[in-house]
C-alpha positions as CSV (number, residue, x, y, z in Angstrom):
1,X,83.2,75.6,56.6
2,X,86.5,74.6,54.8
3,X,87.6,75.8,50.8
4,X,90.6,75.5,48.8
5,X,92.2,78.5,46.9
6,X,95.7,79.6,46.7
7,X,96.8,80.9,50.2
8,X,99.5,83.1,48.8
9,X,102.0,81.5,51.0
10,X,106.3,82.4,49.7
11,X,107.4,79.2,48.2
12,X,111.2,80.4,48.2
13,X,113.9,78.3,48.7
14,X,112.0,75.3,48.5
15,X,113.2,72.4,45.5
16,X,110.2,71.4,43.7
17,X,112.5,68.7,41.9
18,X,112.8,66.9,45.5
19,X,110.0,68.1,47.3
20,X,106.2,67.5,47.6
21,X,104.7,70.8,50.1
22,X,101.3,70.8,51.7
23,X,100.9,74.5,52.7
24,X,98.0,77.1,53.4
25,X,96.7,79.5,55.4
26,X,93.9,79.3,58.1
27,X,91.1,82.0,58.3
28,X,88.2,82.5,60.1
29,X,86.1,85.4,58.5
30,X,88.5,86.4,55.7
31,X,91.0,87.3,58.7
32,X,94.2,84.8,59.7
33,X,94.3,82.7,63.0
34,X,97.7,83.0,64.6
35,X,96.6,80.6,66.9
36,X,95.2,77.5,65.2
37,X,97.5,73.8,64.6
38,X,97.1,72.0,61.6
39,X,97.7,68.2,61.9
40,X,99.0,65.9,58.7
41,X,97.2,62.3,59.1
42,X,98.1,59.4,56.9
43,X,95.3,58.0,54.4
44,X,94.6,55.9,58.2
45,X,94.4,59.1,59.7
46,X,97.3,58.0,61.9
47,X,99.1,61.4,63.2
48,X,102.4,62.5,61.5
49,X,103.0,66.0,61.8
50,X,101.6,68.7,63.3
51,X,102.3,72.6,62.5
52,X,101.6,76.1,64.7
53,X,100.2,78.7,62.4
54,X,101.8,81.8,62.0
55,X,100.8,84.7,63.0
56,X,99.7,85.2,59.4
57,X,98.1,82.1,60.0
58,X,100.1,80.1,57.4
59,X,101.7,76.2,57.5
60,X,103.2,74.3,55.9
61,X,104.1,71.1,55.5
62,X,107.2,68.6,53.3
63,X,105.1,65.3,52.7
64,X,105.3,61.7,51.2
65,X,103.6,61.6,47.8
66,X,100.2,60.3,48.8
67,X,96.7,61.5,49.8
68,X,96.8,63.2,53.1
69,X,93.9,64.8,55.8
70,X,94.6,67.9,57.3
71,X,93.1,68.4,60.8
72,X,92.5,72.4,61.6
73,X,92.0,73.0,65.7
74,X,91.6,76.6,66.5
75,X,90.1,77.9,69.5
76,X,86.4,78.5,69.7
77,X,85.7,76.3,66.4
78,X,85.0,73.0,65.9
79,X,88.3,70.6,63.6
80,X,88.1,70.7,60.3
81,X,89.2,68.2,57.9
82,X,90.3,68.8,54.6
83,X,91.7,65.9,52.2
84,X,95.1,66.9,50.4
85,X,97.1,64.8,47.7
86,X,100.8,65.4,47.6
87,X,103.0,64.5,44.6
88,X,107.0,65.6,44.2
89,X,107.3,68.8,42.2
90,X,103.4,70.3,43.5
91,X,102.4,72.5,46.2
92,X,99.3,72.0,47.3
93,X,97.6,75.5,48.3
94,X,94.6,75.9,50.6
95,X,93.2,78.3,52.7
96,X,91.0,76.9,55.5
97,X,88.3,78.2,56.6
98,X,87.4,77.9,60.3
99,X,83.5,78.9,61.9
């Protein structure tokens, strides 16, 4: 089970002008998973990056301009994937949903 809406995440101090930002939060039944990675793989799904969530269960992540998967682990569910595009001057919000 995986959706996109905005994850409410503070996008202070980050320059839109320079940057392109991949960031979300990761839920499992409407509550955040502290303990959950989020992986950035390349349109090859080579690995690039890969982010702890908060303990609000938030990540982010500064990209190239492109189309990017996200890969959710988090204990007790099975990965989730979750196709992204990035472009310079856009965040791209999503809240992921883990079973």
């Amino acid at each position: 089970m995986c959706g996109a809406t905005r994850a409410g995440v503070s996008t202070d101090g980050v320059d839109l002008a320079t940057e392109a930002v991949v960031q979300g939060v990761v839920t499992r039944d409407g509550e955040p998973v502290g303990t959950a990675y989020v992986r950035l793989l390349d349109a090859s799904g080579e690995f690039t990056a890969e982010a702890p969530t908060s303990a609000t269960g938030q990540f982010r992540f500064f990209a190239r301009p492109g189309t990017w998967t996200l890969r959710t682990l988090a204990p007790g569910s099975e990965p989730v994937d979750e196709k992204v595009t990035a472009a310079i001057g856009m965040i791209t919000e999503l809240e992921i949903r883990v079973g």
